[in-house]
C-alpha positions in Angstrom: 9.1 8.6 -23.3 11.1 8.4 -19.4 11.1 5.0 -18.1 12.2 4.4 -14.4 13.9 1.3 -14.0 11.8 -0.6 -11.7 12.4 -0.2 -7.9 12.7 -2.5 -5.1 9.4 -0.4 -3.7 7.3 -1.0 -7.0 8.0 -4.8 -6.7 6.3 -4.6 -2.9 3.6 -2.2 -4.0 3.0 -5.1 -6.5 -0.6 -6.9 -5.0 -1.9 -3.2 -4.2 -1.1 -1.8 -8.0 -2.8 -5.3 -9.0 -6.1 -4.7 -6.6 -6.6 -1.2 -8.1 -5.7 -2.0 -11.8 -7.7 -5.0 -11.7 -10.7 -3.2 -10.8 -9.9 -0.2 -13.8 -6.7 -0.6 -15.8 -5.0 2.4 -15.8 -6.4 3.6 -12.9 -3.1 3.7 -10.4 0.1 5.6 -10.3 2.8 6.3 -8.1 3.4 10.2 -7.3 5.2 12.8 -5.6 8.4 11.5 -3.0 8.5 8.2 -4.2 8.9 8.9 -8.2 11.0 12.1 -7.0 13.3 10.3 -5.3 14.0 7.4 -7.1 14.8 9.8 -10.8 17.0 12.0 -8.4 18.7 8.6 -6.7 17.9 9.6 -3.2 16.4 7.1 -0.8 12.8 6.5 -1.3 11.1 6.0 2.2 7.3 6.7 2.2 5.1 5.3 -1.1 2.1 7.2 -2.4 -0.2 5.9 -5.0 -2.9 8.0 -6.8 -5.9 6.6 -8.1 -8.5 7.2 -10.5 -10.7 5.1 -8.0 -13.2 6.8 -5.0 -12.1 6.3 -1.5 -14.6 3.8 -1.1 -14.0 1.7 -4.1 -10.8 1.9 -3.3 -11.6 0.2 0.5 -13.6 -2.3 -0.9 -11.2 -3.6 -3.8 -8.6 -3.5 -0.8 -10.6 -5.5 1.6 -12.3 -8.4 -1.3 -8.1 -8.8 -1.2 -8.0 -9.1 1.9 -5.3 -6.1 2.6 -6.0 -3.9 5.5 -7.3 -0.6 5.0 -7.2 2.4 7.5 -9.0 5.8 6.8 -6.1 7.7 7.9 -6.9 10.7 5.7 -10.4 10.2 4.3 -11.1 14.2 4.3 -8.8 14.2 1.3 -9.2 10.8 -0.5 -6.4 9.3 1.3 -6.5 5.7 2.7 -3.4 3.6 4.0 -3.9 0.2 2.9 -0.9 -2.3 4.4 -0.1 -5.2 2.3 2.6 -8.0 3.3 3.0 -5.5 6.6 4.0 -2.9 4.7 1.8 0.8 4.4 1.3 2.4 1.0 -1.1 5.7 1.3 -3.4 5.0 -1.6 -5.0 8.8 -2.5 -8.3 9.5 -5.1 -7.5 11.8 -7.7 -8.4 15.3 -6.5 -8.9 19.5 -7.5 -9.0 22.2 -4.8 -12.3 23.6 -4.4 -12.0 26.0 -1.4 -8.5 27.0 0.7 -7.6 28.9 3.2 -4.0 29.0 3.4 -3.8 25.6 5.9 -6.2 23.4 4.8 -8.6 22.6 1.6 -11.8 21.3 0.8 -11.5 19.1 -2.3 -13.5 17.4 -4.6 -12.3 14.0 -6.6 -11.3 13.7 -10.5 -10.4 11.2 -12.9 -7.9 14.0 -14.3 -4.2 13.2 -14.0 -3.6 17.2 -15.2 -6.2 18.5 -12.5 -4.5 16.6 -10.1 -1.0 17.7 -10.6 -2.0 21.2 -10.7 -2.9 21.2 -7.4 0.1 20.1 -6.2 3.3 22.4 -4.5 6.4 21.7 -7.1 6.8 20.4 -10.2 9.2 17.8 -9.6 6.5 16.6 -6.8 4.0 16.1 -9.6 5.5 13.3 -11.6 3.7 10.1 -12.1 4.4 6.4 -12.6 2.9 3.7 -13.9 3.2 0.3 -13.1 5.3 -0.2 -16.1 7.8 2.7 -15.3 6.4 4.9 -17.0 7.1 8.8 -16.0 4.4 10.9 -16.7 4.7 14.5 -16.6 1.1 16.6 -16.3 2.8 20.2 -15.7 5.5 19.9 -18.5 7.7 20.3 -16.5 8.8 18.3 -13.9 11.5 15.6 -15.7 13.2 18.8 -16.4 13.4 20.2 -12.8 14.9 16.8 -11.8 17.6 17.1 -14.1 18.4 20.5 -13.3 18.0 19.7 -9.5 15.7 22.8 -9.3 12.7 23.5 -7.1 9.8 25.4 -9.0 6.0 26.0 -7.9 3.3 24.5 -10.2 1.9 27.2 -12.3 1.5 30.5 -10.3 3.8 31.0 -7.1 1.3 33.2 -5.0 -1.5 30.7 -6.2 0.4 27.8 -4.7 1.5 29.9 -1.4 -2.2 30.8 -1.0 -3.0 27.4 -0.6 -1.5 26.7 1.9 1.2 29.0 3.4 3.6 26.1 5.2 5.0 26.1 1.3 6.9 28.4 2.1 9.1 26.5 4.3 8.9 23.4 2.1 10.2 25.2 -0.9 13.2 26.3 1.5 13.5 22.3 3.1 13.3 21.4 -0.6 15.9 23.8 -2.0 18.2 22.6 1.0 17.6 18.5 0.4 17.8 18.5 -3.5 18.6 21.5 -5.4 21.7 22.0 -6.5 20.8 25.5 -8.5 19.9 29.5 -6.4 16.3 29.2 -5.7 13.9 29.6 -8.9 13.6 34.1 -8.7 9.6 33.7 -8.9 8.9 31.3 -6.1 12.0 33.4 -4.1 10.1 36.1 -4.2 6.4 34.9 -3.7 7.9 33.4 -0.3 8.9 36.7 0.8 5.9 38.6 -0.2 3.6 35.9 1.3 5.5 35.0 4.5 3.3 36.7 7.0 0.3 34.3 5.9 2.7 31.5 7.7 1.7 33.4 11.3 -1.8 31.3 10.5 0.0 27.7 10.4 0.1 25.5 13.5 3.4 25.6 15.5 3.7 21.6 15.2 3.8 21.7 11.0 6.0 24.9 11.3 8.4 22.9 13.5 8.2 19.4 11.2 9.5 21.6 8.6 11.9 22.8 10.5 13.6 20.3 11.4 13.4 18.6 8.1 15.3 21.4 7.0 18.0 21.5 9.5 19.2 18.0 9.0 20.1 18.9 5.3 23.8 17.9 4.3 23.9 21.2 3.8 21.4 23.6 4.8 22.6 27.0 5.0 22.6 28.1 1.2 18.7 27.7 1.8 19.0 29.3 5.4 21.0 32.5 3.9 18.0 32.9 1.6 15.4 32.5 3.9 17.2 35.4 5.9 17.6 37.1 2.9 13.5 37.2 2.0 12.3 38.2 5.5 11.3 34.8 5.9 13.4 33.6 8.9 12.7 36.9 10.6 9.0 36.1 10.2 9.7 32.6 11.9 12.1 33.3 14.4 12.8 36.9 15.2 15.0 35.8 17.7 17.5 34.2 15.7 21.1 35.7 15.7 22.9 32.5 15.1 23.4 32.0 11.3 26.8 32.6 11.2 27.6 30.0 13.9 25.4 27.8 12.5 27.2 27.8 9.2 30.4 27.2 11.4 29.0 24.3 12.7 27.6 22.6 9.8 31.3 23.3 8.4 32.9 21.9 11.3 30.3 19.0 11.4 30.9 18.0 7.8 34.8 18.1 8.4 34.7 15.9 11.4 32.5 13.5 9.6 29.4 14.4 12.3 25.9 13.1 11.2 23.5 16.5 10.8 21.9 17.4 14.4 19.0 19.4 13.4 18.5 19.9 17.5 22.1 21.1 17.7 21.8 22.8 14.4 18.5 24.6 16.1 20.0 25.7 19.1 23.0 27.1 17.4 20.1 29.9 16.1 20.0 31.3 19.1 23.4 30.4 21.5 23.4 31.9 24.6 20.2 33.4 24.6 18.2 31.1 27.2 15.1 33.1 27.2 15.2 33.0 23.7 15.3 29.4 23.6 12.8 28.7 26.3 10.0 30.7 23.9 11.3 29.1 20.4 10.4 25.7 22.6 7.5 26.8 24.0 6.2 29.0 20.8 6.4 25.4 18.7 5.5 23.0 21.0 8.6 20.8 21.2 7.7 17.4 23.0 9.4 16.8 26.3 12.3 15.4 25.1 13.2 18.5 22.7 12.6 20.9 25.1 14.4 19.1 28.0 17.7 19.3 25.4 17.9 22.6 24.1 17.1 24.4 27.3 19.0 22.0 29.7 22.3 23.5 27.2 21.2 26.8 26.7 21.2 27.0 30.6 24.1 25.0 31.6 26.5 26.8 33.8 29.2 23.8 34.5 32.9 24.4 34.2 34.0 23.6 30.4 36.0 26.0 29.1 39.7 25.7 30.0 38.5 22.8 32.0 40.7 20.3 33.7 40.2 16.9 32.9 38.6 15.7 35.7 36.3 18.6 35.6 35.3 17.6 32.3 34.2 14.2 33.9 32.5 16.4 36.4 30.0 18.3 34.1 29.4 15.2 32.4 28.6 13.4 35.1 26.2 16.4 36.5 24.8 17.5 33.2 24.6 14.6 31.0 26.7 13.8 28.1 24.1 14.9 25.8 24.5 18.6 27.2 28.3 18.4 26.9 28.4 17.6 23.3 25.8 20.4 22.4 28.0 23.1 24.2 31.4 21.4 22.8 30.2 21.2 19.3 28.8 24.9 19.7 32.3 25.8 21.4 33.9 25.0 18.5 32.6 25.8 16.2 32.3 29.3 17.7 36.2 29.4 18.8 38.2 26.7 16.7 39.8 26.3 20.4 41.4 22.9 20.2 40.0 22.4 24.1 36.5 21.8 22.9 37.7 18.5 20.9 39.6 17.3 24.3 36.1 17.7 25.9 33.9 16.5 22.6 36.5 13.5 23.4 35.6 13.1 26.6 32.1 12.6 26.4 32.3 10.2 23.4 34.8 7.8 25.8 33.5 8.2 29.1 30.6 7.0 31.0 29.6 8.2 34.0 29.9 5.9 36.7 27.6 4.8 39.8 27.4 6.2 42.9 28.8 3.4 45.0 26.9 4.6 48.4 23.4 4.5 48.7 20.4 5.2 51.1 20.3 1.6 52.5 24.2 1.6 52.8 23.3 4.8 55.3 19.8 3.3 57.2 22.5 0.1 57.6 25.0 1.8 59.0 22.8 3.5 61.7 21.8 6.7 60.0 18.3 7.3 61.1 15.3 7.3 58.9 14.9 11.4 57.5 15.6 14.6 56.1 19.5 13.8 57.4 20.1 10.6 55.0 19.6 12.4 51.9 21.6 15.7 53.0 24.6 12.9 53.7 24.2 11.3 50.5 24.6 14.6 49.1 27.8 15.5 50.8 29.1 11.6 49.5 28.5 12.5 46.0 30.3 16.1 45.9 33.1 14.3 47.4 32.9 11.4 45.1 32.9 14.1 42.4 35.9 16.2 43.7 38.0 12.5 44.0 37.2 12.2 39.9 35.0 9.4 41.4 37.7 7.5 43.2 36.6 6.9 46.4 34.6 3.7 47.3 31.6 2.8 49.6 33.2 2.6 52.9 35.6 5.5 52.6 32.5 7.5 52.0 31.0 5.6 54.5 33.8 7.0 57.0 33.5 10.5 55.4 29.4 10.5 56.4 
């Protein structure tokens, strides 16, 4: 028998395990990242529990408690109840009845075994009891931890046909916390199935994504994703993976947090059309978008730059920019310069403009077209004197 030690996040789950088990002993486990986690001693973030119990029994032991529930995934059995302000997604027991590659009708069980099977990987169908308890339905499971390895429950193609975004999970999953080559069967399901991922939506294919690229150390996972078809099938446009691996190198050296953006944009460097269709193609928010097109488009002065022209493109293009194309310039070059300028943006912040419109009107500028062109000509001078003159010598210049 494996016992878990018990966990910071059991202790809180504690008056939601007590609801459930109160109402049918036996009846509640923890599953999938939580119990995952914890055995592999990686941070546990989000808790699941499984229940034997029916979405509404479930609600109403949950509300006689008086913990708030919220039918955030009732399709599939799944409440979040939030006890002591903190969320745990309480899920019925559950068998696929019907698929179609992205999404499932099911129907609810009282079966541990038929529950698990429906699962993606083995080590993702492990359950806990409230006594630590590790339960293992697929037989396999506690051993995948150990080995660090990432296997499909059952048959490969079966799981895949269930919903095709496996795919990329079993690549994010390889790249988070395998230590082993990916398992040969599910390697080369992926690859024969990868055209069903065509039919998932563009906002899961991106979650995934990025998951992926803020691995330690994703490019073991990336290499074999190229190596199946499946990147290709993703992003045709991609040409980057060698700079890439150059910059999670150089990143890892340095000490760098992962970047997943800057990780992403290193795919395709220096292709801006290609960037501008990734973005639009998986519906990046604003913010995404803004940051990998605003580099992949930026023309200011860098390399070989003078100092104060480093201060310039900063200033103009934002620091963010300047980091992506430094850390890209590296790790494409090795050039010494691109630290200088990586440097730069860490240690400098752009100043204010000391003139402004009402400095203008009050200095008998008239009202117009005329005050913002002079502003204009102020700050391209304020730039060129690396930001040394002040308001009334650009006063005299207007």
């Amino acid at each position: 028998m494996h016992r878990l030690a018990p966990q910071p996040w059991m202790i809180a789950a504690q008056r939601v395990m007590d609801a459930l088990e109160a109402a049918q002993p036996g009846c509640a486990r923890f599953v999938g990242g939580c119990v995952r986690n914890a055995l592999l001693g990686e941070p546990v973030a989000d808790i699941d529990i499984a229940t034997q119990l029916t979405p509404d029994r479930v609600e109403q032991v949950m509300r006689a408690e008086g913990i708030a529930v919220h039918p955030t995934g009732i399709e599939h059995g799944t409440l979040t109840v939030v006890a002591d302000h903190k969320p745990f997604e309480v899920t019925t027991l559950r068998r696929d009845v019907e698929t179609d590659g992205r999404r499932a009708v099911v129907a609810f069980t009282t079966d541990w075994s038929e529950d698990a099977q429906r699962r993606d990987f083995r080590m993702n169908a492990l359950y806990v009891d409230r006594e630590g308890v590790v339960h293992d339905p697929t037989g396999g499971g506690l051993d995948d931890v150990a080995a660090r390895r990432i296997v499909f429950v059952g048959d490969p193609d079966t799981r895949i046909r269930e919903d095709y975004l496996r795919i990329l999970r079993f690549f994010r999953f390889q790249a988070w916390y395998a230590r082993e080559t990916p398992d040969a069967a599910g390697l080369e399901a992926c690859g024969r199935l990868r055209a069903g991922l065509a039919g998932i939506s563009a906002e899961r294919i991106w979650m995934e994504t990025k998951k992926l690229l803020a691995a330690l150390q994703p490019m073991p996972s990336l290499r074999a994703m190229e190596a199946s078809g499946v990147l290709a099938q993703l992003f045709p446009e991609a040409k980057g993976l060698d700079l890439l691996g150059r910059l999670v190198t150089s990143a890892r050296e340095d000490g760098v947090a992962a970047d997943p953006m800057q990780r992403m944009l290193a795919l395709f460097w220096k292709d801006e059309a290609a960037v501008r269709e990734v973005s639009n193609r998986l519906k990046l928010s604003n913010e995404e978008r803004f940051r990998l097109n605003r580099a992949a488009g930026d023309q200011s002065p860098l390399e070989g730059s003078t100092p104060a022209q480093i201060r310039a493109a900063i200033y103009r293009s934002g620091v963010q920019v300047v980091k992506d194309r430094a850390a890209l310039g590296l790790a494409g070059s090795g050039a010494a310069h691109w630290r200088t300028v990586l440097s730069a943006a860490d240690s400098w912040s752009s100043p204010t403009m000391p003139l402004t419109g009402a400095d203008l009107l009050a200095a008998g500028l008239a009202t117009g077209p005329m005050v913002g062109k002079a502003l204009k000509t102020a700050e391209e001078a304020w730039i060129s004197s690396d930001f040394s003159l002040g308001r009334e010598e650009l006063l005299r210049l207007v």
